[in-house]
C-alpha positions in Angstrom: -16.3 -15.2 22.0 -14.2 -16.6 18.7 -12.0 -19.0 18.7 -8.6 -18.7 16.0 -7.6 -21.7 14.5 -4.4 -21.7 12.4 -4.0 -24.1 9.8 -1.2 -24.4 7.0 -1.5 -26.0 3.6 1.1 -27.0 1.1 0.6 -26.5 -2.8 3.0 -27.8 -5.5 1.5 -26.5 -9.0 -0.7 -23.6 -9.6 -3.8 -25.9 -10.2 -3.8 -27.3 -6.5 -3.3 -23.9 -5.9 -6.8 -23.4 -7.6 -8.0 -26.7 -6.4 -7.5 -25.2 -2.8 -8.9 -22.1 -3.6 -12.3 -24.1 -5.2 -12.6 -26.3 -2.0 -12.5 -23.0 -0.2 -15.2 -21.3 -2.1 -17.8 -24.8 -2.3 -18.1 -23.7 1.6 -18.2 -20.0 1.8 -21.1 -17.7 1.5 -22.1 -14.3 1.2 -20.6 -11.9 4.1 -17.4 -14.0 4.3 -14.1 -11.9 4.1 -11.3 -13.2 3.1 -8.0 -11.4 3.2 -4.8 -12.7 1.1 -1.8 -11.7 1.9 1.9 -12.3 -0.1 4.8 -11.3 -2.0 4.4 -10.6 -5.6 3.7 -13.7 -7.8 2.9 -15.9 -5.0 -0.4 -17.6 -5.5 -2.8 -14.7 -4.3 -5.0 -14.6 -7.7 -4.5 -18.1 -8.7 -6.3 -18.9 -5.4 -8.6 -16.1 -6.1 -9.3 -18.1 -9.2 -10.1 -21.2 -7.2 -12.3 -19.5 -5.2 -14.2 -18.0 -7.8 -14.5 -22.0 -9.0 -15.7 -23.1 -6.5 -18.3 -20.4 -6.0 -19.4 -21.3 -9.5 -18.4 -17.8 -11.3 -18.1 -17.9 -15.2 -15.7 -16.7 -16.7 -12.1 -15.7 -16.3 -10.9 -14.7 -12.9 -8.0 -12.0 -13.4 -6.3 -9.6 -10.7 -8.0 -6.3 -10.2 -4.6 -4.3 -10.0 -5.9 -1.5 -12.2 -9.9 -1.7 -11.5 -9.4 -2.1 -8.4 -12.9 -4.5 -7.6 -14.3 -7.3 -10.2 -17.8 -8.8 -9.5 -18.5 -12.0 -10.6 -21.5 -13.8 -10.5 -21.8 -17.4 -9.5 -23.9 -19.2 -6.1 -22.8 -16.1 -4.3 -21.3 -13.1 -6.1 -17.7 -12.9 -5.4 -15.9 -9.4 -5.0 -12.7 -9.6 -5.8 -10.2 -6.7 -4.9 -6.5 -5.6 -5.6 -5.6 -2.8 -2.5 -2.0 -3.2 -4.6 -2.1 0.7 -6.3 -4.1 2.1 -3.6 -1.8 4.6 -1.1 -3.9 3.7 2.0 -6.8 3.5 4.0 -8.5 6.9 2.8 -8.5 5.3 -1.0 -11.1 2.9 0.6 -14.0 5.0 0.8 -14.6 5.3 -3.1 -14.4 1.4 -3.6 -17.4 0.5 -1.1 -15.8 -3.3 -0.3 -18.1 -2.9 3.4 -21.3 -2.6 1.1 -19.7 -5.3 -0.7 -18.8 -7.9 1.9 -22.7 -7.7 2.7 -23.8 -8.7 -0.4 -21.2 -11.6 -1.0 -18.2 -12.9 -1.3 -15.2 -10.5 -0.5 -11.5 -11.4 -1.3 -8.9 -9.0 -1.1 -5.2 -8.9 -2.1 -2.8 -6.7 -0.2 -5.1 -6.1 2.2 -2.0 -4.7 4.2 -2.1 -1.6 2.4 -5.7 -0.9 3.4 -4.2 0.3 7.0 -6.9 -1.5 9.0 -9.9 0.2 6.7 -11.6 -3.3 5.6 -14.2 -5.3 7.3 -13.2 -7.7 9.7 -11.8 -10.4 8.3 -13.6 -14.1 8.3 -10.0 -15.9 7.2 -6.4 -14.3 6.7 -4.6 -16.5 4.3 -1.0 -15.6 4.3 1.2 -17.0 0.9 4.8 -18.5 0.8 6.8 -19.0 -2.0 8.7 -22.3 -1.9 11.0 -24.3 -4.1 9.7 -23.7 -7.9 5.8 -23.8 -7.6 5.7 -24.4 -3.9 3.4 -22.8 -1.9 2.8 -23.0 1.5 -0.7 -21.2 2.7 -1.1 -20.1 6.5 -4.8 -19.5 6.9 -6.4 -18.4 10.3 -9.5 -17.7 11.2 -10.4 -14.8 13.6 -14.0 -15.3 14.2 -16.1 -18.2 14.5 -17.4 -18.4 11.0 -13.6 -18.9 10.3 -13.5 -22.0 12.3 -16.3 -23.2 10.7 -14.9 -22.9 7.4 -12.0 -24.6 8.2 -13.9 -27.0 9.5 -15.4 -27.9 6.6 -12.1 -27.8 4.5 -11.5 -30.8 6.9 -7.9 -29.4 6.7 -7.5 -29.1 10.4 
């Protein structure tokens, strides 16, 4: 039985964006899904970034929108994903994110156009655009990993 825990965070710059995102990935590990969701432009890869910082990955964390998946490699592999071209669920299959989420890190932006076809979810980290860089990040967990993790964040 999992308990949800909702939490929201307020960013003012892009780099506490990415300092967020690098807190978040010093405490997650391999099999840990996390699912971004936003409009266009609001913080979803710069978090990404962040994540992949704090998961120790080298070298330049950019959005996926026409590769679809980047690996990186760091303390745990990060698999980054951009569902923003894809026309739905049935696009899924040739990516392979479930083999993926096994074998590390999984972050995923627009993971609403995936139509439920992902695997479940550790954290869903929804993205609000405020007043210039202003960003306001809802994330819940939805299993218990999840509320460990945002335990750890010491954000709650």
């Amino acid at each position: 039985m999992s308990t949800s825990i909702e939490v929201t965070f307020v960013t003012t710059s892009e780099e506490e964006t990415r300092s967020l995102g690098a807190r978040l990935g010093d405490v997650l590990h391999a099999g840990d899904v996390i699912l971004l969701g936003g409009d266009l432009g609001s913080g979803k890869t710069r978090l990404a970034q962040g994540i992949g910082r704090g998961l120790g990955c080298t070298g330049p964390i950019n959005s996926p929108t026409f590769v679809l998946v980047n690996e990186h490699q760091g303390r745990e592999c990060l698999f980054h994903a951009d569902l923003y071209r894809i026309a739905g669920a049935t696009d899924l299959s040739e990516l392979g994110l479930w083999d993926e989420a096994e074998r590390g890190v999984l972050v995923v932006e627009w993971p609403d156009r995936a139509e439920g076809g992902l695997p479940a979810a550790t954290l869903i980290i929804d993205i609000a655009c405020g007043e210039g860089n202003e960003r306001s990040f809802r994330l819940q967990s939805v299993a218990d990993r999840g509320c460990e993790i945002l335990a750890e964040l010491e954000l709650t």
